[in-house]
N, C-alpha and C positions, 0 to 999 in steps of 0.2 A: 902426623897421626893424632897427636894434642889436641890438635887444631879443630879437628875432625869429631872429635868426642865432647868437645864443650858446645858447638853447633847442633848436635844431635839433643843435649842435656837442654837447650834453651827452647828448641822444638817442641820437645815433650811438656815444659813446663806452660807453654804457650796455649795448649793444646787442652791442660787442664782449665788452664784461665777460661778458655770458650768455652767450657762444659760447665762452670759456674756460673757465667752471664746466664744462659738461655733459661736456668729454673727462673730466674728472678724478671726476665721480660715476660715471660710467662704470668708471672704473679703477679705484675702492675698489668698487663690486658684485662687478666678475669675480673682485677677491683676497676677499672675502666669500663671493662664491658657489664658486670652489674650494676654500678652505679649508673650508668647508663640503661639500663632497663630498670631500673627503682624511678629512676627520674620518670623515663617514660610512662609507667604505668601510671605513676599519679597524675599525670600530665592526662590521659586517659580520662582518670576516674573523675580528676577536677572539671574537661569536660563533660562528664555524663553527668556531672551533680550539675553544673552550669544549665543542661540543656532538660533535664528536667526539672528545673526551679522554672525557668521560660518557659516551659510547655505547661506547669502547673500555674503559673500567673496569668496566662493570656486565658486558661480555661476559667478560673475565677472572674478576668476581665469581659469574659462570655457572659457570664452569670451577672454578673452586675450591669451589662448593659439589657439582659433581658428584662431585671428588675426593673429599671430603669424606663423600661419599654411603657411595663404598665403600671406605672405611677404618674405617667404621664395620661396614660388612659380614659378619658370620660366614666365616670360612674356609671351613669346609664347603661354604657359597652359593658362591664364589671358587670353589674347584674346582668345582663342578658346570657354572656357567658357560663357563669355560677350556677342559672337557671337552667341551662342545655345539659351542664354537667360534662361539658369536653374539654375543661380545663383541669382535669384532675391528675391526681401523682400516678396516675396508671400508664399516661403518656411516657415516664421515664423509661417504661420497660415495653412499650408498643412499639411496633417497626412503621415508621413514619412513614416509608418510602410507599407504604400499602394503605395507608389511613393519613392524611396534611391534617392536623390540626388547625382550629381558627386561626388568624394571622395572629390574633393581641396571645395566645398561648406561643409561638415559635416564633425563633429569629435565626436564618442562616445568614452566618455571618462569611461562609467559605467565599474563595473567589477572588483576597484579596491580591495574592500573590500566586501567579502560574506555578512558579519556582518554589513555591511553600512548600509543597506536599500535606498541607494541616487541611482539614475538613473542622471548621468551627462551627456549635451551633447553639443556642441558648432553649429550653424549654422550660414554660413556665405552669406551675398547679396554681390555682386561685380557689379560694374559700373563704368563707366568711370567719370576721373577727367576733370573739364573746359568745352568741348566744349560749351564754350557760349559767351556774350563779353564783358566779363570779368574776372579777375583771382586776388584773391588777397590772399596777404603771408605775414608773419614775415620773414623778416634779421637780426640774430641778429647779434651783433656786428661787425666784421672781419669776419663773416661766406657771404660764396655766397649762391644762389639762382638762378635755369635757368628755363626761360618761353620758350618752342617750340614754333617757328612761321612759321614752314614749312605748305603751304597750307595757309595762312592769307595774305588777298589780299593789307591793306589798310594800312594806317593810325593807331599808335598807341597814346596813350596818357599814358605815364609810371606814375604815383602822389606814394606820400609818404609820411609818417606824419612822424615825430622825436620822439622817445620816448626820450625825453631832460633828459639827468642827470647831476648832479652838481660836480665837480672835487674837490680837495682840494682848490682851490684858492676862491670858492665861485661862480664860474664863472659858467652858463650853456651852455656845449655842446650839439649844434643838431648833427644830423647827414648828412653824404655827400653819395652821391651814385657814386661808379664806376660803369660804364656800358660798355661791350664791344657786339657788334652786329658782330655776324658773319654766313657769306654763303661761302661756298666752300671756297677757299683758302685767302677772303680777311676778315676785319676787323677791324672795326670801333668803337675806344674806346676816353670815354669822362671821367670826373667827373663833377658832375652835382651839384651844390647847395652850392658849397663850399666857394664863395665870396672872401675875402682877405686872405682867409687862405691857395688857390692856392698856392701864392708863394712861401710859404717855402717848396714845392713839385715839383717846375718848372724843376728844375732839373733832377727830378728823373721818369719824364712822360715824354715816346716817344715824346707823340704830342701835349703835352703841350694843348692841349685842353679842355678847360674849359666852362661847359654851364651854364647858368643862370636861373634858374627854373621859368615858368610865374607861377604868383600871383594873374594873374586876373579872371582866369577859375576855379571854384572848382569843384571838381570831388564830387558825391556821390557814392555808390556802392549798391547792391542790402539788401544791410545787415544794409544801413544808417547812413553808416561811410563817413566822409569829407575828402579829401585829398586837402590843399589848396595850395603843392607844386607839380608841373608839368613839363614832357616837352614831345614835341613830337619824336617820333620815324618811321621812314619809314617802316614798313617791307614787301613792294609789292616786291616781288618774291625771299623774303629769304626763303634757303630752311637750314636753322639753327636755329640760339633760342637768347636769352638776355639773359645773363650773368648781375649779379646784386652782389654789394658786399656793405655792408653796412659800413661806417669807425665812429667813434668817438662814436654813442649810435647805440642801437636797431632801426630798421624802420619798421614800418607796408606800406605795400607797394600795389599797386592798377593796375592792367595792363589793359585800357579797350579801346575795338578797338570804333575808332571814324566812322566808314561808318558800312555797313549793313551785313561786314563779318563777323567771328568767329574765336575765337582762337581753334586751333585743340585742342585735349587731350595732358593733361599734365601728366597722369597717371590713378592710379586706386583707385575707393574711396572702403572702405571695413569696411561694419556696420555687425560687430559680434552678436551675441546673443546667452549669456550663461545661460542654462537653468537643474534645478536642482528639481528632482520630489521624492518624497516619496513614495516608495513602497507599504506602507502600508495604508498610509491616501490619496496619491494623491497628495497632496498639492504640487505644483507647483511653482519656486521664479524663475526671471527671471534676468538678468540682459545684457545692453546694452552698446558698443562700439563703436564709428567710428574712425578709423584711416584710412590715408593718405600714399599714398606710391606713388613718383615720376616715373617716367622715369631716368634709368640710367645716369647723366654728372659727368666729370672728377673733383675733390674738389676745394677746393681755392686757394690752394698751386701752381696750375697751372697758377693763375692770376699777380701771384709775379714775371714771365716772361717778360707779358705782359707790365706791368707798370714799368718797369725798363730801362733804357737806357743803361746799362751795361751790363754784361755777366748773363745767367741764375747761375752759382755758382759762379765764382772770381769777388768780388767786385760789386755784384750786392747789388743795394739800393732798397726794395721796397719799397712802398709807404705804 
């Protein structure tokens, strides 16, 4: 009967052990199976940030290949376009499928891949650069820069701000502008801003001319930029442009006509938009461009001539 009673007590005790395992298998599943869906979801979310950073690049890489498209453009095409007037930002929100734009305005780029499901396509606005009275630009360093002034009756006011940088001696250099203004066969060149640092240049300048920039007129521009370094410019009945060369740092630079004319076009301005559709859902990412594209002048290299009092190769010093 002993025997019988410690068998039954070990039972029992046995009996509570398995009722204490199951809360606690219980309790490592659920932190299993949530961490398990934590994982997952970000697993998720990393691909939906992944697949929209790709769908938002290729549609950029739409936009820049339309850009692209017409910088390569003949000028000629350019103007005719601009002239028609069917290259405008109206196209962004017109249904193509019912009106094709000129070709140098669209580029369907779809088709690459069957299995894509992406519908890529670039459209582009073209318009003209400047006519207005004002025109303002970056020089960087030793790079030129030319403003057309054929057609601009008046008065200009050329300003420029210095992007000043520090050289090894601790010292800050601004910057100086060469300018040369030219119409048909003459030309008229200066450096402008440069102070005492002329001289160690007198030499190596045709005309030795040096302008002094007024400090008294400040210029604003449409965009609320200050230019507190100026000088004036004639251009009544040039039928050429300014030449601008910036020497010692970068200059942001300001051309704005002082009477009631206008600077002609300076080129063509061209706002891309690259745009990228889902076949299947629709879903549409767009992406936007503007670049700048001048009128045709000959480099800097050509300016190293001009400021030389010596031969264009043997023994020439430029400035």
């Amino acid at each position: 009967m002993g025997g019988i009673r410690i068998m039954h007590k070990l039972s029992i005790k046995n009996s509570y052990s398995n009722g204490q395992v199951l809360p606690l298998v219980l309790i490592v599943l659920t932190i299993i199976l949530g961490a398990a869906a934590y994982i997952a979801s970000q697993s998720i979310k990393t691909s939906r940030r992944t697949s929209s950073s790709d769908t938002s690049s290729r549609a950029l890489a739409a936009a820049e290949g339309g850009a692209e498209k017409v910088l390569v453009t003949p000028i000629e095409k350019l103007e005719e376009v601009i002239a028609s007037g069917e290259c405008t930002t109206s196209l962004f929100e017109a249904d193509l499928n019912a009106h094709t734009p000129p070709e140098v305005c669209y580029t369907d780029f779809s088709g690459v891949s069957a299995e894509d499901n992406i519908d890529a396509e670039s459209i582009m606005a073209i318009e003209r650069l400047g006519t207005s009275s004002e025109h303002r630009f970056r020089v960087p360093q030793g790079e030129v820069r030319e403003v057309r002034l054929t057609g601009t009756t008046g008065a200009l006011a050329v300003c420029w701000s210095s992007n000043t940088v520090t050289v090894a001696t601790d010292n800050d250099v601004d910057s100086i502008l060469l300018y040369s203004l030219y119409s048909g066969s003459s030309i008229d060149k200066a450096v402008v801003g440069c102070g005492s640092s002329c001289s160690s240049h007198a030499s190596q300048i045709s005309t030795q001319n040096s302008i002094y920039p007024d400090t008294s007129t400040t210029y604003k521009d449409s965009a609320g930029n200050f230019y507190a370094l100026c000088f004036d410019v004639n251009a009544s009945g040039i039928v050429g442009g300014l030449r601008i060369q910036s020497v010692g740092a970068d200059s942001e630079v300001g051309v704005f006509v002082t009477d009631t004319s206008t600077l002609p076009s300076q080129g063509f301005k061209i706002t891309s938009l690259g745009k990228l559709q889902d076949t299947k859902t629709n879903e549409t990412i767009t992406r936007k461009i503007v670049v700048e594209r001048s009128y045709p002048y000959l480099p800097g290299m050509f300016d190293y001539a001009m400021y030389s009092n010596n031969g264009t190769f043997e023994g020439a010093e430029p400035l």
